[in-house]
ChimeraX commands (.cxc) that place a marker at each C-alpha (Angstrom):
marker #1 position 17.88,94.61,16.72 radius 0.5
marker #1 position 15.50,96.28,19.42 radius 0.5
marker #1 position 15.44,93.76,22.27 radius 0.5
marker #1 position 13.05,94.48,25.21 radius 0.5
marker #1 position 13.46,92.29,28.75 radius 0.5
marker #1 position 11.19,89.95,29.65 radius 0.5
marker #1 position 9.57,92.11,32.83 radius 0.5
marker #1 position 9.43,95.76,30.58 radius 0.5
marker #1 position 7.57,93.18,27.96 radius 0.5
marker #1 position 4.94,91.97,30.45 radius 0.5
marker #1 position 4.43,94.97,31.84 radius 0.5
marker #1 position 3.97,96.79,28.20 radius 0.5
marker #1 position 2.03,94.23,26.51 radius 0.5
marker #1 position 0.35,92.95,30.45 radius 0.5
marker #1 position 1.24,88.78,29.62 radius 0.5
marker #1 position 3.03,86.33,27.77 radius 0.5
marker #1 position 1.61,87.67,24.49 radius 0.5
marker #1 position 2.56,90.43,22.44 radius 0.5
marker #1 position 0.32,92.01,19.05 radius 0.5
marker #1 position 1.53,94.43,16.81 radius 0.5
marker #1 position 0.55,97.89,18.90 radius 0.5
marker #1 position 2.35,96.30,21.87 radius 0.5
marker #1 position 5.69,95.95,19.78 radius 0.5
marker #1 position 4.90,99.31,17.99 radius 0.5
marker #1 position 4.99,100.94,21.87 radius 0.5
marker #1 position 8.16,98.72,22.91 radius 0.5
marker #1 position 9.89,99.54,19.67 radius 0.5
marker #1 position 9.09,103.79,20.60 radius 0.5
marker #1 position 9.49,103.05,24.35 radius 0.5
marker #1 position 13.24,101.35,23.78 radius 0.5
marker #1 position 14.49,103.29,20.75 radius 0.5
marker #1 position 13.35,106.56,22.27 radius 0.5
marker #1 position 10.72,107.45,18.73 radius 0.5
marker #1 position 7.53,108.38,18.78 radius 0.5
marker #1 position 4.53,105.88,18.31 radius 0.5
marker #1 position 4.03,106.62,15.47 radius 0.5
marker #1 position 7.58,106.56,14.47 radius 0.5
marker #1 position 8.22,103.21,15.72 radius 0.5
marker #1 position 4.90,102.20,13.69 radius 0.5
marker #1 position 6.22,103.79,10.20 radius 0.5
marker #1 position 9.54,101.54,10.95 radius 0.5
marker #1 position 8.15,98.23,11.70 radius 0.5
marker #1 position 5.65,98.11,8.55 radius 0.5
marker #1 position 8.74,99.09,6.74 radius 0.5
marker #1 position 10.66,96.24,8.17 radius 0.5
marker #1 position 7.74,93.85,7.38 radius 0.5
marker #1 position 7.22,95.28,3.67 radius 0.5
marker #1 position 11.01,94.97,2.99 radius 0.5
marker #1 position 10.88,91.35,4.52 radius 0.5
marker #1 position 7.64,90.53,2.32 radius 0.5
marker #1 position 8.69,92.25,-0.66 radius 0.5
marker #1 position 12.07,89.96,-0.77 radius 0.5
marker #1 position 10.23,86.64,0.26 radius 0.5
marker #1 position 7.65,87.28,-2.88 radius 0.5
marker #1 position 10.77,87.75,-4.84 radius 0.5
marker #1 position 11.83,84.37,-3.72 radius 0.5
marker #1 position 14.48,85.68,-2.17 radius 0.5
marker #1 position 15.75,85.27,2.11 radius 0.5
marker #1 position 16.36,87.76,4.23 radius 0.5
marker #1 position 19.14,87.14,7.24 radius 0.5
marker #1 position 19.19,89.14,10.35 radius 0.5
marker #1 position 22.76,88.21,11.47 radius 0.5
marker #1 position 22.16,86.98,15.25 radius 0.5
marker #1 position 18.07,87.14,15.00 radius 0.5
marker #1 position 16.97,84.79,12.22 radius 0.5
marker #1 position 16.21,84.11,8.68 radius 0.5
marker #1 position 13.38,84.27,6.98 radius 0.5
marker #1 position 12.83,82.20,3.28 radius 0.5
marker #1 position 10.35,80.84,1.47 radius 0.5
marker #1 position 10.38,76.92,0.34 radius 0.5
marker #1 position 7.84,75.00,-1.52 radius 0.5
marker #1 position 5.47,72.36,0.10 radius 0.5
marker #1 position 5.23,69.37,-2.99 radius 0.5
marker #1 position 1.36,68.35,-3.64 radius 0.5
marker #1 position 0.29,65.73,-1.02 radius 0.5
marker #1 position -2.62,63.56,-0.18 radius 0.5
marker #1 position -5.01,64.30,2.46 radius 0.5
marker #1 position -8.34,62.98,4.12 radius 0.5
marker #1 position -11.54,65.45,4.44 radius 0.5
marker #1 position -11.99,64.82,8.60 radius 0.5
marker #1 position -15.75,65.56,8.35 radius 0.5
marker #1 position -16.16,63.18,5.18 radius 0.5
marker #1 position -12.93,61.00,5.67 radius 0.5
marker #1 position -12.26,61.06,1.42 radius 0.5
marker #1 position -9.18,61.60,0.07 radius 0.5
marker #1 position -8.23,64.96,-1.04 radius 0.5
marker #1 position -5.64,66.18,-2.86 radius 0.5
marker #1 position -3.84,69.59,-1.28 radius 0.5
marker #1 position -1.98,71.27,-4.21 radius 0.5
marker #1 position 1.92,72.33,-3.96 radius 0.5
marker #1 position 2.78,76.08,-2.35 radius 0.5
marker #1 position 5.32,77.84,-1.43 radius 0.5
marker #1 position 5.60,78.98,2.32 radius 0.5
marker #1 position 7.54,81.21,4.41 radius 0.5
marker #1 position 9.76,80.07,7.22 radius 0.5
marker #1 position 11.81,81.64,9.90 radius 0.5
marker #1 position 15.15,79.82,11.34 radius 0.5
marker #1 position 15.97,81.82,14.39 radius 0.5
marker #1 position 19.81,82.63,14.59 radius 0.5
marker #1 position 22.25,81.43,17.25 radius 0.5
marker #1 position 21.84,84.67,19.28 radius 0.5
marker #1 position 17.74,84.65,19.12 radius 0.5
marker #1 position 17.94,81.13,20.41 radius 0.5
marker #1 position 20.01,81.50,23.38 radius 0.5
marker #1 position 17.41,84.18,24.70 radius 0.5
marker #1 position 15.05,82.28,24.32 radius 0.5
marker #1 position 16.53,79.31,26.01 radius 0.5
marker #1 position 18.13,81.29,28.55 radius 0.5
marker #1 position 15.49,84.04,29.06 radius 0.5
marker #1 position 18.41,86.79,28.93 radius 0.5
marker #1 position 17.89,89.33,26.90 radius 0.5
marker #1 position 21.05,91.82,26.01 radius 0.5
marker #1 position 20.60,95.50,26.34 radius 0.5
marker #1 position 19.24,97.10,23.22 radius 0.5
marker #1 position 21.24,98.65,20.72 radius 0.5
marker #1 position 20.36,102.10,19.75 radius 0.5
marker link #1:1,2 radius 0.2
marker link #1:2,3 radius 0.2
marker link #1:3,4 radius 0.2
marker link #1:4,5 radius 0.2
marker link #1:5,6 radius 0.2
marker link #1:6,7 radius 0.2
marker link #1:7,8 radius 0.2
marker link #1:8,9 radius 0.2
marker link #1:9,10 radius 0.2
marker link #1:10,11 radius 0.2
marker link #1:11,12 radius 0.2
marker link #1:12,13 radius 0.2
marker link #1:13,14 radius 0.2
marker link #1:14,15 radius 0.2
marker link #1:15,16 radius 0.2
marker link #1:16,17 radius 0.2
marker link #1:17,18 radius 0.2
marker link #1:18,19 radius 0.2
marker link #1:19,20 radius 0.2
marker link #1:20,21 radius 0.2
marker link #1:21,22 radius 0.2
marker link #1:22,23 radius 0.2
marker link #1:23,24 radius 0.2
marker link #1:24,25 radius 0.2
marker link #1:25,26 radius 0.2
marker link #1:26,27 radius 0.2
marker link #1:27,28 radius 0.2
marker link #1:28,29 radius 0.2
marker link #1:29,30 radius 0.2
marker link #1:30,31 radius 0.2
marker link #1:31,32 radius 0.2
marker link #1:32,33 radius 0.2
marker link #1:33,34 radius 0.2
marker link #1:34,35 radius 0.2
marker link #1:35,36 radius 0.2
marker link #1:36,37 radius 0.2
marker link #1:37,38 radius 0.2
marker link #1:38,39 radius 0.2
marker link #1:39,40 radius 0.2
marker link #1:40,41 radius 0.2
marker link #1:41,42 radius 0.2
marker link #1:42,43 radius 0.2
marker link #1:43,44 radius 0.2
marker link #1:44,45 radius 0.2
marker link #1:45,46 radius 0.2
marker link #1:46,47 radius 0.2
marker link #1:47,48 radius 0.2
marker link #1:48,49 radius 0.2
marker link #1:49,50 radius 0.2
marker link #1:50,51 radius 0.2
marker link #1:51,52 radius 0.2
marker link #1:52,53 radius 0.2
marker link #1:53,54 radius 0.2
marker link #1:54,55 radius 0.2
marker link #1:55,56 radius 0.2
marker link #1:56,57 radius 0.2
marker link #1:57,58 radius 0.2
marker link #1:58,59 radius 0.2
marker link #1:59,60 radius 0.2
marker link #1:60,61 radius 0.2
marker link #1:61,62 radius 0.2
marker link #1:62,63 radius 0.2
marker link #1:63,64 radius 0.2
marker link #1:64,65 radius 0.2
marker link #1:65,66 radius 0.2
marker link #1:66,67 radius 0.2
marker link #1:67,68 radius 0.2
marker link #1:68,69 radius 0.2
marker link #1:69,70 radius 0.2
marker link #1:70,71 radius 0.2
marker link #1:71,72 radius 0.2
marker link #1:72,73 radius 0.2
marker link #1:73,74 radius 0.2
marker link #1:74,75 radius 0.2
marker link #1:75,76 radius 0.2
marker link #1:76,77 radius 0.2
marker link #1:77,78 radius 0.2
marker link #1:78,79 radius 0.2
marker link #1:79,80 radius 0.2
marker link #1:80,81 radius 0.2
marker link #1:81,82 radius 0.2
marker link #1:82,83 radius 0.2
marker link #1:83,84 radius 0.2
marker link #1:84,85 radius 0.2
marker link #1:85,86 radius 0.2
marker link #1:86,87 radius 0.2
marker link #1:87,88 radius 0.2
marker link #1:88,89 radius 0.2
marker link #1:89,90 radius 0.2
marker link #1:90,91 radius 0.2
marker link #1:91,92 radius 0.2
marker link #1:92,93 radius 0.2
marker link #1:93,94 radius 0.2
marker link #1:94,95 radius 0.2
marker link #1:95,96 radius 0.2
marker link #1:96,97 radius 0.2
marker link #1:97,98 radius 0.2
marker link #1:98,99 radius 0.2
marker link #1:99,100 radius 0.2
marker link #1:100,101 radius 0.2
marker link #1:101,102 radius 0.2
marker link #1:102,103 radius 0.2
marker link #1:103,104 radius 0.2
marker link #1:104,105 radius 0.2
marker link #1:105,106 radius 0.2
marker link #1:106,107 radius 0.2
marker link #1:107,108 radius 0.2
marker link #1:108,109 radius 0.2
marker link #1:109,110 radius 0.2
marker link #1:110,111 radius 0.2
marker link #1:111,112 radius 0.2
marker link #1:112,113 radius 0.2
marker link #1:113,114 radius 0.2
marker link #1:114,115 radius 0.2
marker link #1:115,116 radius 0.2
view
């Protein structure tokens, strides 16, 4: 897991958000690779991760988080411009249950020192 603290994240990606060039140069800038390096690893993390969840399948990170798909049954609904009923058919979404270790950073704001 490449973890970045709090103040090297706000000064990389200058606030309290971060897109995907912004991880791409804290990914590089922690694990000591090359932009474009640290780009060709993160969308092959995320095409591994999609790949499984259109399988069906989860994928655990072991102290980060999971990541599954479940199915949303078929519900009712109202139209807020009209206010008639609609119906909004059944899906299957992806969800993410952050691990133990992801939510004690979070709660705690301490990040641990990256692994390399």
């Amino acid at each position: 897991m490449f973890a970045v603290q709090f103040s090297q994240c706000f000064t990389i990606c200058g606030g309290l958000r971060m897109n995907k060039g912004e991880l791409v140069e804290a990914i590089a800038k922690t694990a000591g690779l090359s932009k474009a390096q640290a780009e060709q690893a993160l969308n092959a993390t995320l095409h591994a991760i999609q790949s499984s969840l259109a399988k069906g399948n989860s994928v655990s990170l072991v102290g980060f988080g999971t990541f599954a798909v479940s199915k949303r049954a078929a519900r009712k609904g109202k139209n807020p411009r009209t206010g008639a009923t609609i119906k909004i058919p059944a899906r299957k979404v992806a969800r993410f249950k952050p691990g133990k270790a992801l939510a004690e950073v979070v709660n705690t704001g301490k990040v641990p020192k990256a692994k390399k």
